[in-house]
N, C-alpha and C positions, 0 to 999 in steps of 0.2 A: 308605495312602501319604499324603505330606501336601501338603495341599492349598492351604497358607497360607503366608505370608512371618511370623513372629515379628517379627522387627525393625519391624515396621508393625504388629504389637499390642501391642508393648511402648508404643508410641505414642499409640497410639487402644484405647479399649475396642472388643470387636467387638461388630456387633450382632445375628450370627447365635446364637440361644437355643435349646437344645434343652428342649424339653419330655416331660413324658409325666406321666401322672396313673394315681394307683393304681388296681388292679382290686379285688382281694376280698380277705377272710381278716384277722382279727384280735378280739379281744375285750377292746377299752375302747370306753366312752363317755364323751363329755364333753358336761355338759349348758348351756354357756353359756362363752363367751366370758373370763369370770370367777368360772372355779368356787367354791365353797362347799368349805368340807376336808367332806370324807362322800359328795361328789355325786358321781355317776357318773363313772368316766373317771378317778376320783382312787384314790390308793395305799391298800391296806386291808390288813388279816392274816385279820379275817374276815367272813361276812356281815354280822355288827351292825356295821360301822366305815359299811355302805353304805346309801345312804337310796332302800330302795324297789327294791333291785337286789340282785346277789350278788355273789362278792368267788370272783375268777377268777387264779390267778396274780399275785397282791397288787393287783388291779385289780378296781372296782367295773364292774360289766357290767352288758347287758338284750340281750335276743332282738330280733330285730325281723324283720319283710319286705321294708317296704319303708322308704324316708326319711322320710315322712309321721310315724312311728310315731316319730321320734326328736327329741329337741327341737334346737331351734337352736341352731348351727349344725352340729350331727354330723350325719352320714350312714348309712345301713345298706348297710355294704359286709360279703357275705358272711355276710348273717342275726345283722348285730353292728352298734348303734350305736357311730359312733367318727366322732372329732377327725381326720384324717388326719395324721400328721407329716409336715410340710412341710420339706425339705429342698434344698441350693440346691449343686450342685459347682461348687467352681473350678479349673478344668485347667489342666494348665502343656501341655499336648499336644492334639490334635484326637481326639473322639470320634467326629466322623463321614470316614466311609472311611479311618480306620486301622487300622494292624497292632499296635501293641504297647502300653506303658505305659498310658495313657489309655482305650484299649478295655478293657484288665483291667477298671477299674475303671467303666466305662460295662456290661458284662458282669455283673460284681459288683452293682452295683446295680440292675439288671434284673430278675438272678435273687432277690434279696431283695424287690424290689419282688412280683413274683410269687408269693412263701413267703407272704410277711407281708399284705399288700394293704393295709396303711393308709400307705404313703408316698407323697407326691405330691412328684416330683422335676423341677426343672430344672437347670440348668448351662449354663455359657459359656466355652468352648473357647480355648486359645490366648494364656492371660492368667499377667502377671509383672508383679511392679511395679504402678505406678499405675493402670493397668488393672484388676487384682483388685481394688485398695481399692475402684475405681469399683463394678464387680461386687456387690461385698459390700455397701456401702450402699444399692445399687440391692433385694438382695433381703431386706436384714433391714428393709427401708422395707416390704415386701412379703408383711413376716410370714414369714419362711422361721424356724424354729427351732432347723437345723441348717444350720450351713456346714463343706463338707468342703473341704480341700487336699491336691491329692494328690503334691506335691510338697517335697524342702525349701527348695526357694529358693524357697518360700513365707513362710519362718521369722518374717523380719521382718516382714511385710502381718500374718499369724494374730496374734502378743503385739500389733500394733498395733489391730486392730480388735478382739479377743477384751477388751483394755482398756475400749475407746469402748463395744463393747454387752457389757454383763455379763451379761443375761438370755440371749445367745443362745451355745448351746452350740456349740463348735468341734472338729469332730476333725482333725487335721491326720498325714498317713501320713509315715512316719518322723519325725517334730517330735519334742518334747520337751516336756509336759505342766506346764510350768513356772504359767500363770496358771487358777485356780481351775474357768476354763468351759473350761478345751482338754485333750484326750484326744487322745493320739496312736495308732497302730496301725503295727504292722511286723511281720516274720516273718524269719528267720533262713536264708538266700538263701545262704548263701553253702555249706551244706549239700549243694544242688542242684548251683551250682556245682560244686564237689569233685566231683560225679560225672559233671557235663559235662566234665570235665577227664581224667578216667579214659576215659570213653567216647572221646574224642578221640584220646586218645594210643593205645588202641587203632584206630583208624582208622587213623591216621598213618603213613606209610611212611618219613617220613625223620626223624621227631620234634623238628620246626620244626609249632609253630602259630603263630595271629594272632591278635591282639584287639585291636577296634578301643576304645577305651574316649571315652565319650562330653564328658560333662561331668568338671571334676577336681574328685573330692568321696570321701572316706573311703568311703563306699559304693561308687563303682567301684572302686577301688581292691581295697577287701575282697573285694569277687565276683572280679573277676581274680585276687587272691592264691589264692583259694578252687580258682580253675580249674586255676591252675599246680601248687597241691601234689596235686590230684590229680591231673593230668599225670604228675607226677615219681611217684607211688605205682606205677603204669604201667610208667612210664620214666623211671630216673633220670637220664638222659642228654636228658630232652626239654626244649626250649626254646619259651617262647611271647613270639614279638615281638609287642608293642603300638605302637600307634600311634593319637593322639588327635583325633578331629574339633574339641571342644572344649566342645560343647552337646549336648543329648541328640538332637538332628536338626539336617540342616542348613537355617537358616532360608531362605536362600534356593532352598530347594528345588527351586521352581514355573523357575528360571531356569537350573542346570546352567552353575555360569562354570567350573568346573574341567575345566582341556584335559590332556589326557592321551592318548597314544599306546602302549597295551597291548602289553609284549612280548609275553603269554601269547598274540594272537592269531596268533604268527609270520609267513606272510608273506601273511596277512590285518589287519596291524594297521593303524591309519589312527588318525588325532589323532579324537579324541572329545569333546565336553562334557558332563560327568558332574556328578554330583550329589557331595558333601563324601563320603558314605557310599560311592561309588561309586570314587571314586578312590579312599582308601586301600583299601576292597578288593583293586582292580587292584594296588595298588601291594603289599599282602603278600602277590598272589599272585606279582609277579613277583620278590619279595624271597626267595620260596624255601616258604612257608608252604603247607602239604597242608591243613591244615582250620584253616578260619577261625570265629571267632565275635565277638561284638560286646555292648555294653548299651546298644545304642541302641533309641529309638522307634519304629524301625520294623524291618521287615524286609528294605530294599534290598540288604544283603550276598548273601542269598541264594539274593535276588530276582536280583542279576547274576551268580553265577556259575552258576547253572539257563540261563539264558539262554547263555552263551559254554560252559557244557557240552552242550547241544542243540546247540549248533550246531556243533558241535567247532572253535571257537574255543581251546580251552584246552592251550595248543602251549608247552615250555621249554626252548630255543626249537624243538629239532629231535627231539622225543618228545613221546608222549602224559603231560599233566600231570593226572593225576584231583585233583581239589577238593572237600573237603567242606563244609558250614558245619555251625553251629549254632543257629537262631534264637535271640530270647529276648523274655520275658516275659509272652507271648502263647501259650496250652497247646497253638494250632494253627496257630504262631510259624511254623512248615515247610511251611506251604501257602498258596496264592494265595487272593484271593476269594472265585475261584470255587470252590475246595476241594479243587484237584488241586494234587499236594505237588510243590514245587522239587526241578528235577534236581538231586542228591546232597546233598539236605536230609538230616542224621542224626534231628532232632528240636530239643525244644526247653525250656531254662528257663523255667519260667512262675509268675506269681501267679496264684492261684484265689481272689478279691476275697470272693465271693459268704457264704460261712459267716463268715466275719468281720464280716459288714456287717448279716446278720441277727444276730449277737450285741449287735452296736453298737448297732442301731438296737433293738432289743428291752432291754437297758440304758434308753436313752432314753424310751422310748412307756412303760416300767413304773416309772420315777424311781429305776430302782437306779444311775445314772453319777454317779459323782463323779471329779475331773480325774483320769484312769488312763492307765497306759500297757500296750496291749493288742500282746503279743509271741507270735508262735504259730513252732513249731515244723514242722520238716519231720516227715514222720510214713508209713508204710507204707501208708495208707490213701488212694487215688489222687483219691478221689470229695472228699474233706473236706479233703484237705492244702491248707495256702495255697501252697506250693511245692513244687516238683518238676520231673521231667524226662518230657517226654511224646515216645517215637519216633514217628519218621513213620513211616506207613504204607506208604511204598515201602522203607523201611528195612528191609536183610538180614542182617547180618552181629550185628547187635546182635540178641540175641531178648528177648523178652517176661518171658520167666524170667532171663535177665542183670543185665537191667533194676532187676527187684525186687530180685535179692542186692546190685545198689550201692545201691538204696535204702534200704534194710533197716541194710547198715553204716553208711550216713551217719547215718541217725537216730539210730543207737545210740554214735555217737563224742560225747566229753564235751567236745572243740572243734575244730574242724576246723586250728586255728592250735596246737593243743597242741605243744611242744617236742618233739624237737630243731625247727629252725627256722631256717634262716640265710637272711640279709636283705643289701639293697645297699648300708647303709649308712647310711642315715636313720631307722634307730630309734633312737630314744634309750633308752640299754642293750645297743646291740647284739643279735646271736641271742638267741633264746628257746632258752633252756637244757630238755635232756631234761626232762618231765614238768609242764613249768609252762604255765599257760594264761595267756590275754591277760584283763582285767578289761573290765570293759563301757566304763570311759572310753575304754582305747585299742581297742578295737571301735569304737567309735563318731568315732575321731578318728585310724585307721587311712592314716597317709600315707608310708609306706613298702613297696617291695617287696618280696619271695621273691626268692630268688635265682636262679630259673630263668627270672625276667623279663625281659631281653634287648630293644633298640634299635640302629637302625643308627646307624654314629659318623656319619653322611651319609646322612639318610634318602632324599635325590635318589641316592646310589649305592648299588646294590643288591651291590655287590663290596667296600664297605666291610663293617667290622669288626661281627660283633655284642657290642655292649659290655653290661653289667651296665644295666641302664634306671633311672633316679630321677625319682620320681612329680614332677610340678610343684608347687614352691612359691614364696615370696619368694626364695629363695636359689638356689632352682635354675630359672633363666629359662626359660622358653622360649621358640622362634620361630617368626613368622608364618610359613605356609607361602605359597609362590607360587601364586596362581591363573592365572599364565600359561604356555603350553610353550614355549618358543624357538622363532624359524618356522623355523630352519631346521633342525630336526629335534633339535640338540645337547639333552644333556640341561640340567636345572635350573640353576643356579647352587648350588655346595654351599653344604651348613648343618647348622647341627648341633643335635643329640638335647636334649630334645625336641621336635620338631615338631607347631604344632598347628595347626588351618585356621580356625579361627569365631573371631575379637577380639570380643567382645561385652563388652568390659570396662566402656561407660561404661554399660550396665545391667546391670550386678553379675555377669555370667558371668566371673569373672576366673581365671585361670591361677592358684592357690592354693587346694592340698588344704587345708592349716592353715584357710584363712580361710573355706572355704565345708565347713566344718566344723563339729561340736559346740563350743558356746561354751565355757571354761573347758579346753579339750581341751589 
């Protein structure tokens, strides 16, 4: 959960640093500071290219015991002299006490650090903007040789400093590999989706879902489309209303200004201060929606309807309302903390950081990266996929063997957006015609819906019409939402579709898929 206000790091760099320094395991040496081509630690084909040493996986090596036994300033981690690669994250999200995004990737590097043993990793949590730049000069002052972003509204900070230091290599997760030292890394999500969207619509009893969709960026977008057609694969009668926070959490987190008085709790309801992720919750459940899901940073969707399901809170208004969610991005996305799973968690979307990052960083330590773009696939294999869909544990209905059969087809589909295909209206070209697939530009610059997308024409009335939903851009406005309830109980002031709650426009989170988008798109 998160434990910080964004708007005050967009501000100030923070100055809580996480550390951790590698353990064991790997086979280079470097024998100085300014190696010699032949000298230990450097790139070889075979023994003779190495002076005094042997040639290990295009790497000149030596045994060692202890560090004594290694020159300066290498190490013998793991009975291997070695240089450590020094590595530095810069997170758009909180690595400590979170649930999603950011933890993937604090997880992922852990687990690599552990495989490999020669990384020595820090990071600084909570940073966009000026912030990062700060970050980033702080650690390539500090000799870090890798800088990771795991974000793309990193885009501009990565070409900006990847410029200023050419020696130091950048990878940057979903980017675009455009300057000589940046390597991006992504994986094809929306796969997973597809089949959170199947699993859902079978859930579903009245086939109304929800999606809270975070930040507007072609990437939510795409995983939402992803959910919806497989939704409609399901049930072609199913409908998922979205509705947008507008950032990937709400920065004001730690304060809950969002007043909201829950129909679902019936005649237990009482005005609430809730979190950005929390009220539109309440609000798609009271909009009609049976299982909700989100691509947000955290886990609070799930987190609140566990809670008013324990408690049998979850009342429409004069019947029992069962509620499902979905976590996402986090493989154990559907459970607390402590590690007991949310009441009617189904499971969860997630990334698996971890064999990616040992590729990446093994690319690196052996001089085979040159600027790439590392894309991996959804794949049958649960241990090694970067994506996938992980059930919870208290989950019934879904079995283990189900599971795998949507697994299994989603891998094997040749695009999950393959035609027929019909849309709300902001593609240009209209539907995607029987048999034809999307090109990686419009993947990547994906700002138009499915047509099973659906918004209320009044998102404050839940009696209004569900219309066709259009993603936000220049041309299609959206509106601030209110953070105040009427005191005396009347609803909102109407408005209309899209509504979104987080303004963060004068630091670049702005309401425009197009613009927070692939350049050239």
């Amino acid at each position: 959960m998160r434990r910080t206000n964004l708007l005050r790091t967009l501000a100030t760099t923070f100055l809580s640093v996480g550390f951790a320094v590698a353990a064991a395991s790997s086979c280079s040496l470097i024998t100085s500071s300014d190696i010699a081509p032949g000298g230990i630690g450097q790139p070889c084909k075979d023994d003779s290219d190495c002076q005094g040493a042997s040639c290990d996986n295009g790497l000149c090596t030596a045994a060692c015991s202890t560090t004594a036994q290694c020159p300066e300033p290498s190490q013998c981690l793991n009975n291997t002299c070695q240089l450590p690669l020094r590595v530095a994250g810069i997170w758009i999200g909180l690595a400590t006490a979170a649930e999603g995004w950011t933890l993937t990737h604090q997880e992922g590097i852990e687990f690599a650090k552990e495989k490999l043993g020669y990384i020595d990793y820090v990071y600084e949590e909570g940073v966009l903007g000026e912030p990062a730049e700060k970050a980033i000069d702080k650690y390539v002052a500090d000799g870090y040789q890798v800088i990771i972003a795991n974000s793309w509204d990193h885009l501009a900070t990565v070409r900006k400093k990847a410029a200023q230091y050419p020696n130091t290599t950048f990878l940057h997760c979903s980017g675009i590999p455009v300057e000589p030292n940046v390597s991006s890394f992504f994986a094809h999500m929306e796969h997973a989706w597809y089949v959170a969207g199947r699993i859902a619509a079978r859930k579903s009893k009245t086939g109304h879902l929800g999606f809270i969709g975070s930040f507007v960026t072609a990437e939510v977008v795409r995983h939402l489309n992803a959910f919806a057609l497989g939704a409609k694969k399901e049930n072609p009668n199913a409908k998922v209303e979205v509705r947008w926070l507008g950032f990937w959490y709400d920065v004001d987190f730690d304060k809950a200004l969002w007043e909201y008085t829950p129909k679902h709790m019936g005649d237990k309801a009482v005005k609430k201060n809730m979190t950005g992720e929390e009220y539109l919750t309440a609000k798609l459940i009271d909009s009609g929606a049976d299982v909700i899901t989100h691509n947000l940073d955290n886990q609070l969707p799930s987190r609140y309807v566990g809670i008013h399901t324990t408690a049998k809170t979850m009342k429409n208004p004069d019947q029992d309302w069962v509620v499902w969610t979905i976590a996402n991005d986090n493989i154990h996305g559907w459970r607390d903390q402590s590690g007991q799973p949310f009441a009617n968690a189904i499971g969860a979307t997630y990334w698996n950081w971890g064999y990616p990052y040992i590729e990446i960083f093994e690319d690196i330590h052996r001089g085979r990266l040159t600027s790439k773009a590392y894309m991996y696939p959804l794949t049958t294999d649960t241990e090694t996929s970067v994506v996938g869909f992980n059930l919870s544990s208290a989950e019934t209905d879904v079995t283990t063997l189900s599971l795998k059969v949507l697994l299994d087809e989603a891998s094997k589909m040749r695009d999950v957006y393959e035609g027929p295909v019909k849309q709300t209206g902001q593609r240009p070209g209209g539907d995607i015609p029987p048999g034809t697939v999307i090109d990686e530009n419009e993947w990547r610059n994906m700002c138009w819906f499915v047509d099973n997308v659906v918004e209320r024409a009044n998102p404050n009335d839940f009696d209004s019409e569900l219309v066709s939903a259009k993603v936000p851009t220049a041309t299609v406005k959206g509106n601030l939402g209110s953070q105040k309830e009427p005191t005396d109980g009347s609803p909102r002031e109407p408005t209309t579709a899209p509504e979104i709650l987080l303004d963060l426009g004068s630091n670049g989170a702005i309401w425009d898929c197009v613009t927070n988008s692939a350049p050239g798109g």
